[in-house]
C-alpha positions as CSV (number, residue, x, y, z in Angstrom):
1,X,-22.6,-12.4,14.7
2,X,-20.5,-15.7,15.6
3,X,-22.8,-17.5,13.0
4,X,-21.7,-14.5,10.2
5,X,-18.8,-14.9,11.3
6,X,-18.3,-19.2,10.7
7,X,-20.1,-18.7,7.6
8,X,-17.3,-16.8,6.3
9,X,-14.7,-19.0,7.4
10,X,-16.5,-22.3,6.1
11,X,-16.7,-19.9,2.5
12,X,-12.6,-19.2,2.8
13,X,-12.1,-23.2,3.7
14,X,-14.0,-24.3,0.8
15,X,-12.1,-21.8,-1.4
16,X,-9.0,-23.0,-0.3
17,X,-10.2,-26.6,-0.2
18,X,-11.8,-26.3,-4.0
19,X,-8.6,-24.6,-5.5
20,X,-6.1,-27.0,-3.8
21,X,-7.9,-29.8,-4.8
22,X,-7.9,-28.2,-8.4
23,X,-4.2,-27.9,-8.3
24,X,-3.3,-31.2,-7.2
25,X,-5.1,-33.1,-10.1
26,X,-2.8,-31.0,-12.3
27,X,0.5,-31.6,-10.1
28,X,2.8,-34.2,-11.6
29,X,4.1,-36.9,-10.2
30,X,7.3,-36.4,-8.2
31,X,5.6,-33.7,-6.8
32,X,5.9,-34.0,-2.8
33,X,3.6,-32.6,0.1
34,X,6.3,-30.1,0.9
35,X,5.9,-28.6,-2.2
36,X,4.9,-25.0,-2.8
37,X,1.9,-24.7,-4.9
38,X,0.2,-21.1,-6.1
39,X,-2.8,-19.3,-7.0
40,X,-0.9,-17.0,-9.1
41,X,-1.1,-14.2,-6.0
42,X,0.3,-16.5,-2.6
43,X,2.1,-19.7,-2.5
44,X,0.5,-22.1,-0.2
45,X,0.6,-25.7,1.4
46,X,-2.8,-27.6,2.5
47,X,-4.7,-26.0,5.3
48,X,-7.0,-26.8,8.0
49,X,-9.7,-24.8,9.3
50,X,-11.5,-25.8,12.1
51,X,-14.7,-23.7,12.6
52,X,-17.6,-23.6,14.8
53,X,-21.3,-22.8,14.2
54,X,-22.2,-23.0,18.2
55,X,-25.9,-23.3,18.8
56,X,-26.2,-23.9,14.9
57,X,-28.6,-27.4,14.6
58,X,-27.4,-29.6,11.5
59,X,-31.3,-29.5,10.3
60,X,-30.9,-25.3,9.8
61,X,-29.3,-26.4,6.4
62,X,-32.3,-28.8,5.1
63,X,-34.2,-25.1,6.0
64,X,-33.1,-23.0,3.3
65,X,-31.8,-20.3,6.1
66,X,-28.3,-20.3,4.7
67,X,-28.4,-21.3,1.1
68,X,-24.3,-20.6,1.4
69,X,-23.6,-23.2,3.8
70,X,-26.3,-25.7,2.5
71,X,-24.3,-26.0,-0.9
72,X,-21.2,-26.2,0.6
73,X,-22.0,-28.8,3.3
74,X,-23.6,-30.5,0.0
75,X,-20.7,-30.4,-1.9
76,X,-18.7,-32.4,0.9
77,X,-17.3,-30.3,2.9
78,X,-19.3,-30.8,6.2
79,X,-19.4,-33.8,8.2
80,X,-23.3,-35.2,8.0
81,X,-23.5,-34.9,11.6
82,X,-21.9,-34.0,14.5
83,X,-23.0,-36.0,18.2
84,X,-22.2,-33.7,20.6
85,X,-20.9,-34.8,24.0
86,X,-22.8,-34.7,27.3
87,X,-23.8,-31.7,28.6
88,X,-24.3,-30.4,24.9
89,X,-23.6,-27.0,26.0
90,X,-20.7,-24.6,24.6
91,X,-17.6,-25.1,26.6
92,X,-17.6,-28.7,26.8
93,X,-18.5,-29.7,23.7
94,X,-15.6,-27.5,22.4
95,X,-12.9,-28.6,24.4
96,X,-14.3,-32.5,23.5
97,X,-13.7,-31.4,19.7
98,X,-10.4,-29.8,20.4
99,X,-9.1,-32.6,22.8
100,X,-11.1,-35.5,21.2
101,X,-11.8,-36.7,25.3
102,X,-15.2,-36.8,27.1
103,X,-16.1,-34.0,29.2
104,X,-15.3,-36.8,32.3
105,X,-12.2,-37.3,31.0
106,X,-10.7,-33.5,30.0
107,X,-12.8,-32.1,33.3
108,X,-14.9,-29.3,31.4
109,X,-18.3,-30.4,32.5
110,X,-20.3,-27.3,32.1
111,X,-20.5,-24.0,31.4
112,X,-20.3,-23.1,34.8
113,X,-19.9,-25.8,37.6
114,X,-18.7,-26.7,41.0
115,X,-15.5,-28.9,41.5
116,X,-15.9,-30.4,45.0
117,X,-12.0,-31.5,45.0
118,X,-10.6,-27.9,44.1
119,X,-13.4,-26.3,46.3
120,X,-14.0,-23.8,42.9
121,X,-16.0,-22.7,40.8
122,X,-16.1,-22.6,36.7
123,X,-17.6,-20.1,34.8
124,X,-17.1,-19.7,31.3
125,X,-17.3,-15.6,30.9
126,X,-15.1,-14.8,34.0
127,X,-11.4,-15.0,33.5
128,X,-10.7,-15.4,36.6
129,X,-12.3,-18.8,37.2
130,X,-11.8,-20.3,34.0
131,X,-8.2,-20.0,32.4
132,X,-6.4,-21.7,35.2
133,X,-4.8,-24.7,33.9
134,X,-5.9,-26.6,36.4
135,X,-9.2,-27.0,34.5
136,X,-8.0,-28.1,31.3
137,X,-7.3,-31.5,31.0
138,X,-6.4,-33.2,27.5
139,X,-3.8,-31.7,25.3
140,X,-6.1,-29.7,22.6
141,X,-5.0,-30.2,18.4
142,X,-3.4,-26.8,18.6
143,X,-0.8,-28.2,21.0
144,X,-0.3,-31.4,19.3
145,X,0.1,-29.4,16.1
146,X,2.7,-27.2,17.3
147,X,4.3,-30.0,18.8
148,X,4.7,-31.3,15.0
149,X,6.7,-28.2,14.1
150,X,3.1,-26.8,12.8
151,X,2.1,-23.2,13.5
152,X,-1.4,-23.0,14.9
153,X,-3.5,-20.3,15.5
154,X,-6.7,-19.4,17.3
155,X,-9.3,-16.9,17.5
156,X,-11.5,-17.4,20.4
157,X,-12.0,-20.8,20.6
158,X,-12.7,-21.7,24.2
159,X,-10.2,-23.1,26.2
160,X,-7.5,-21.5,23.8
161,X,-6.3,-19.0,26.6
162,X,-5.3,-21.6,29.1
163,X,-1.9,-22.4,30.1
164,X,-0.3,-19.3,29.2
165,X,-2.0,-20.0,25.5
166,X,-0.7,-23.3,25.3
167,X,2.7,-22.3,23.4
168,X,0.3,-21.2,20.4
169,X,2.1,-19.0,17.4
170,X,-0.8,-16.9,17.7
171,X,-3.5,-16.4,19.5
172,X,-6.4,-14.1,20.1
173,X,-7.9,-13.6,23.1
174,X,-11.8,-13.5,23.6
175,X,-13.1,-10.2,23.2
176,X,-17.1,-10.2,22.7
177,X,-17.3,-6.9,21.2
178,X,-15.3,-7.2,18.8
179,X,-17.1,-6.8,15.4
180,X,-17.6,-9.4,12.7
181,X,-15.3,-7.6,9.8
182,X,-12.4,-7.0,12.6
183,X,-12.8,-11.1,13.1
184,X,-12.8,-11.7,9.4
185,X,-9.8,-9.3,8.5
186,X,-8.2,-11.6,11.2
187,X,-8.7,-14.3,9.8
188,X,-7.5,-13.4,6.7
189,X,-4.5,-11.8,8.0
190,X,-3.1,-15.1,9.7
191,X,-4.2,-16.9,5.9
192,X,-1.9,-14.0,3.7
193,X,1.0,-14.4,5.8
194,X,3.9,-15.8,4.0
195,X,4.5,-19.2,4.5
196,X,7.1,-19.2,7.2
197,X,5.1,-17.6,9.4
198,X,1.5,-18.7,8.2
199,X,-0.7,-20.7,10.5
């Protein structure tokens, strides 16, 4: 469901990616990065995705399992690979690509794991041991963003419901049973907004 669900977002991304970069080989000069541009329906500025296919090995695409994402990560818009930090297991490697530290450095070594200085435990699917900000080290993009005067927002990324939700403009919380076309209405929801208030 999480893989459907990336798969969708990389297909928005490289719609928005492919139709910007369409429109700003016609823009003229004089033409700044604050301008509005349009599709003819929304007006829009550059936007990033960030999405994550977790558990989802870069040789699935030389497979012919997802023909989707093979021609769009052959058309540029994937990285050629990815080394994942150490332990190469969910909740570290996610808060290494959001924070851009190690796991030693932004303190998410695991999973689950014991910290022998705060005489706690971590594990990733209990609330209650794992939003504390006293886990969290590193300030994650989404902060740094907002910082900028950029709205960010997230949907489920781990680490995202820390601090309070780290000042975010939105943010939704994890909710594993939540199904894929709820997620993808989401997504698209935060995308339509006007741009004021768009992410």
């Amino acid at each position: 469901m999480i893989s459907l669900l990336t798969f969708l977002l990389l297909l928005i991304s490289a719609s928005l990616s492919l139709s910007h970069g369409h429109h700003s080989r016609m823009v003229p000069l004089g033409i700044t990065k604050d301008t509005r541009l349009s599709n003819g329906t929304h007006d829009f500025r550059p936007t990033t995705l960030l999405i994550s296919l977790d558990g989802f090995r870069a040789d699935f695409l030389d497979r012919a399992l997802s023909l989707a994402l093979t021609a769009m990560a052959n058309s540029g818009l994937s990285p050629r690979w990815l080394t994942p930090a150490f332990p190469s297991v969910t909740f570290p490697n996610h808060w290494t690509i959001a924070t851009g530290l190690y796991p030693e450095s932004h303190g998410i070594v695991g999973n689950s794991f014991w910290d022998p200085a705060l005489k706690k435990e971590f594990f990733y699917t209990d609330s209650a041991r794992s939003i504390q900000s006293e886990w969290w080290g590193g300030e994650p993009l989404w902060v740094t963003a907002e910082r900028q005067g950029v709205k960010s927002a997230v949907h489920m990324w781990p680490g995202s419901e820390a601090n309070d939700g780290w000042g975010l403009s939105y943010l939704d919380h994890f909710n594993g049973t939540e199904s894929l076309s709820k997620k993808t209405a989401r997504i698209l929801e935060w995308l339509d907004l006007p741009l004021s208030g768009r992410p």
